[in-house]
C-alpha positions as CSV (number, residue, x, y, z in Angstrom):
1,X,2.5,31.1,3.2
2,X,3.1,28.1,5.2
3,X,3.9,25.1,2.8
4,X,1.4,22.0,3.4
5,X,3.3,19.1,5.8
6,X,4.2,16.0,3.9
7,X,2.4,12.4,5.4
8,X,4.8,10.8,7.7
9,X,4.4,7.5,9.5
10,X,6.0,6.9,12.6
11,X,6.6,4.0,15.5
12,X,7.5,5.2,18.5
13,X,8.8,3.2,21.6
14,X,11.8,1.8,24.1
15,X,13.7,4.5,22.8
16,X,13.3,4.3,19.2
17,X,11.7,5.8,16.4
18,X,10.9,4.2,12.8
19,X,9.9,6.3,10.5
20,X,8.5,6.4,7.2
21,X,8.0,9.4,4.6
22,X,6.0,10.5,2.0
23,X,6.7,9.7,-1.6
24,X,8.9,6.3,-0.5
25,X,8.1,3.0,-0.3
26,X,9.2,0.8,3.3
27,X,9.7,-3.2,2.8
28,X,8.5,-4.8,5.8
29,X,10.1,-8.2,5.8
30,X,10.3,-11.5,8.3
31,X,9.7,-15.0,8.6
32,X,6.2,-16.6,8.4
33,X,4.5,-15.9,11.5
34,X,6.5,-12.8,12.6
35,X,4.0,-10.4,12.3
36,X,4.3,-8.6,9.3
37,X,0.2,-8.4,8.5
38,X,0.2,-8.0,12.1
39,X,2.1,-4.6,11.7
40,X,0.3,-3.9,8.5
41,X,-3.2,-3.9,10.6
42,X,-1.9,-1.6,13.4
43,X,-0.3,1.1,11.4
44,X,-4.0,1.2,9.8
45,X,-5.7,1.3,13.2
46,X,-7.4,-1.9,12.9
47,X,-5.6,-3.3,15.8
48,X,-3.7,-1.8,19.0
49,X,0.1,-1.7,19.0
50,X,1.7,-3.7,21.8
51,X,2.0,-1.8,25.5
52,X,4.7,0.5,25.2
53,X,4.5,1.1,21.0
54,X,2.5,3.7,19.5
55,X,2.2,4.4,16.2
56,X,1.7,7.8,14.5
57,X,0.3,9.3,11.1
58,X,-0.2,12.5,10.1
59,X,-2.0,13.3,6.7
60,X,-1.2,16.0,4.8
61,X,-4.3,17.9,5.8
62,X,-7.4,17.5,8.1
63,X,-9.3,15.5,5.3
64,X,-7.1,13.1,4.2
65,X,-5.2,12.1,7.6
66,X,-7.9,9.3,8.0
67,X,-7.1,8.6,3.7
68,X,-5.4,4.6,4.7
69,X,-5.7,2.2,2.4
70,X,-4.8,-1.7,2.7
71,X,-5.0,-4.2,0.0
72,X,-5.1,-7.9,1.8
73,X,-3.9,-10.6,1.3
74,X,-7.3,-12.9,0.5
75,X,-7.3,-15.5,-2.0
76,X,-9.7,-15.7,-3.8
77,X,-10.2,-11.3,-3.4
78,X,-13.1,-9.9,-1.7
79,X,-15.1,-7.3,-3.7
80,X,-17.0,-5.0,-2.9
81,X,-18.6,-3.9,-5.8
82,X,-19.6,-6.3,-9.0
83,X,-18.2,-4.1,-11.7
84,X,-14.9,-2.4,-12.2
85,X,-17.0,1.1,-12.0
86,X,-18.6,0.2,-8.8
87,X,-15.2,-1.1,-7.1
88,X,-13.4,2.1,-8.0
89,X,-16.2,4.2,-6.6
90,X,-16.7,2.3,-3.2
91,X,-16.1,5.2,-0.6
92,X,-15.5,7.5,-2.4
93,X,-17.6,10.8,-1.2
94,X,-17.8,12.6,-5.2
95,X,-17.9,10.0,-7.9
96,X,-15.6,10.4,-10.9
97,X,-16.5,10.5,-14.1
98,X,-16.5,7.9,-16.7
99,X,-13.8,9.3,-18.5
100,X,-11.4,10.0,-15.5
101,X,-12.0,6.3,-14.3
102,X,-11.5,5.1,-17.6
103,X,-7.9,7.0,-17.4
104,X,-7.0,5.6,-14.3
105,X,-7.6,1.9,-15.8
106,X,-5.2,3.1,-18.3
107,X,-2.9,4.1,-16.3
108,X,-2.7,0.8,-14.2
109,X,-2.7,-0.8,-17.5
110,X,-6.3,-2.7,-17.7
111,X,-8.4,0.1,-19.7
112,X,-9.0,-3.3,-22.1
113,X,-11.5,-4.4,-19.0
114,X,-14.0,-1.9,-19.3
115,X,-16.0,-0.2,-16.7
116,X,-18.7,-2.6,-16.9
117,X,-17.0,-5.7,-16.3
118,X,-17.5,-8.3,-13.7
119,X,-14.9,-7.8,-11.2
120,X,-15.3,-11.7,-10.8
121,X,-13.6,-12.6,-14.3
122,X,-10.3,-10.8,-13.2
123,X,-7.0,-12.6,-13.1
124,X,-5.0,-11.8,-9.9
125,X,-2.8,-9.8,-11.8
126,X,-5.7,-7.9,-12.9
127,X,-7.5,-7.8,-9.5
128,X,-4.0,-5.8,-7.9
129,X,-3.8,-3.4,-10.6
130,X,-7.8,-2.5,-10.0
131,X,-7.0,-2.2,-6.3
132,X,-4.1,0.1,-6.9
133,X,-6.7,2.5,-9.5
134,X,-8.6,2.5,-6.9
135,X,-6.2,3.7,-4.1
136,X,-5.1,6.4,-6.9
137,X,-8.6,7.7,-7.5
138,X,-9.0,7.9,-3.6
139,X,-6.1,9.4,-3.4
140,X,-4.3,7.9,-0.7
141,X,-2.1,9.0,1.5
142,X,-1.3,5.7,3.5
143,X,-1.3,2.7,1.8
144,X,-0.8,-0.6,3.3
145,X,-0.2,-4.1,0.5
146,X,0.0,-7.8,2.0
147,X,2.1,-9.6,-0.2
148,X,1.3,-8.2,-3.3
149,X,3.5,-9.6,-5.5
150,X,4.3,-13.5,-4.0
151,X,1.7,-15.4,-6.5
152,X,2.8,-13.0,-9.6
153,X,6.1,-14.4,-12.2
154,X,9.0,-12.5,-11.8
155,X,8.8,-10.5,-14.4
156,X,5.1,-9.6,-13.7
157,X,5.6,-8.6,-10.6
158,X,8.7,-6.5,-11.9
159,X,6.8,-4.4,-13.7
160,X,3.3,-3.6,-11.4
161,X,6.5,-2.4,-8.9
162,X,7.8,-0.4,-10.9
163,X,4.2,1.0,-11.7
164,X,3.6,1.4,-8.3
165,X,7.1,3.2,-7.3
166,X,5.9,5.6,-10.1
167,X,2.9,6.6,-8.5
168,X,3.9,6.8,-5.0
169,X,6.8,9.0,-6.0
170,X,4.1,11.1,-7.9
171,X,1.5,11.0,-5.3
172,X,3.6,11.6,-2.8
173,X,1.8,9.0,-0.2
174,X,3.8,6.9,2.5
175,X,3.2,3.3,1.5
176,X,4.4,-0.1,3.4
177,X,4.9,-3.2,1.8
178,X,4.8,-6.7,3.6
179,X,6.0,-9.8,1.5
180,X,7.3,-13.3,1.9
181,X,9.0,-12.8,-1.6
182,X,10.7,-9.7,-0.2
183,X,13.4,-10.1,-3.2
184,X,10.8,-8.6,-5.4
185,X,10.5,-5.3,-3.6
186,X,14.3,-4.4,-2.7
187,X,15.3,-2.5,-5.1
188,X,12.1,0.0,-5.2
189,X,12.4,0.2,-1.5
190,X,13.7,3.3,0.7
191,X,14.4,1.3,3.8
192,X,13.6,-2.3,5.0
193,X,12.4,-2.8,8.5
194,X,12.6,-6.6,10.4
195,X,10.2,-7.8,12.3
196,X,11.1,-11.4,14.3
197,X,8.4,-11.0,16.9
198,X,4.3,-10.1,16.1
199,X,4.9,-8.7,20.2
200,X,8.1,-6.6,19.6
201,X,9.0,-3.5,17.7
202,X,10.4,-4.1,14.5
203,X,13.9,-2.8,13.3
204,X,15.7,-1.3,10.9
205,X,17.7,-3.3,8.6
206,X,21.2,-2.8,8.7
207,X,22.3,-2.9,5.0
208,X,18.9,-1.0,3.7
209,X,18.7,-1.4,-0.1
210,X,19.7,1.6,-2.4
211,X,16.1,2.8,-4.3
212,X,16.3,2.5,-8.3
């Protein structure tokens, strides 16, 4: 029996190839302006990559190769549902139960909310750790965060990455991770790519950080 391919992301141009596998996490780090949420739109296929770039995802199967996720980075968030239950289902084509939704909440660590509540009376904190339930219940496989973590403390944002490394190691999905505060992520990360230019293809860093 053939064994089911993994996700992969890959760039692809001027001789090179970035690549990015399932199951890791890939810091994508620069200076404001250099194009990091730039990146983050085209490897979701909201925007075209720049003449002479392509870029290149597989899913693991025919239903799920479409399965990308991005969480933005809008202050204050944009909702699309007015309850926690109606934000965790948006999209989804077979609603969960109750009782699996509520166990997702508990695994992010908000099950105190309730399903019920307005998604308007969330902290920011809060608000990330809904978006990630909801990228679990929707399992998946390619998922994109904007500076997740900059308006968190230190020691908040510590532990939703280390939440988060869990899961994608457990999930097995590709995930990208753009921030300013690029400290926060470097320890949890596989490899670090550089971007300088929002018009050139970024690069690998040269002394990529060694995952926890």
């Amino acid at each position: 029996m053939n064994s089911i391919a993994k996700p992969a992301l890959s760039i692809n141009g001027y001789g090179q190839c970035l690549k990015a596998d399932a199951g890791s996490i890939t810091l994508l780090r620069g200076d404001v302006g250099s194009g990091k949420t730039l990146w983050l739109e085209r490897i979701a296929g909201l925007l075209d990559a720049p003449d002479g770039l392509s870029i290149e995802y597989n899913g693991n199967d025919g239903e799920t190769k479409q399965n990308i996720r991005m969480l933005f980075d809008r202050h204050p968030a944009v909702w699309l549902g007015q309850t926690i239950a109606e934000e965790l289902c948006f999209g989804l084509p077979i609603l969960p139960s109750s009782e699996t939704m509520k166990q997702t909440l508990d695994i992010w660590k908000i099950g105190e909310l309730g399903l019920d509540a307005d998604v308007q009376s969330l902290n920011h904190l809060q608000g990330i750790r809904l978006a990630m339930a909801g990228m679990d219940l929707a399992s998946a496989s390619l998922v994109l965060l904007d500076n997740p973590t900059d308006r968190l403390p230190v020691a908040s944002a510590a532990e939703l990455i280390g939440d988060i490394r869990s899961w994608i190691q457990r999930s097995d999905c590709v995930m990208v991770v753009a921030c300013n505060r690029w400290q926060d992520w470097q320890d949890s990360a596989a490899q670090v790519w550089l971007t300088a230019d929002p018009m050139q293809m970024p690069q690998t860093d040269s002394e990529e950080p060694t995952p926890a």
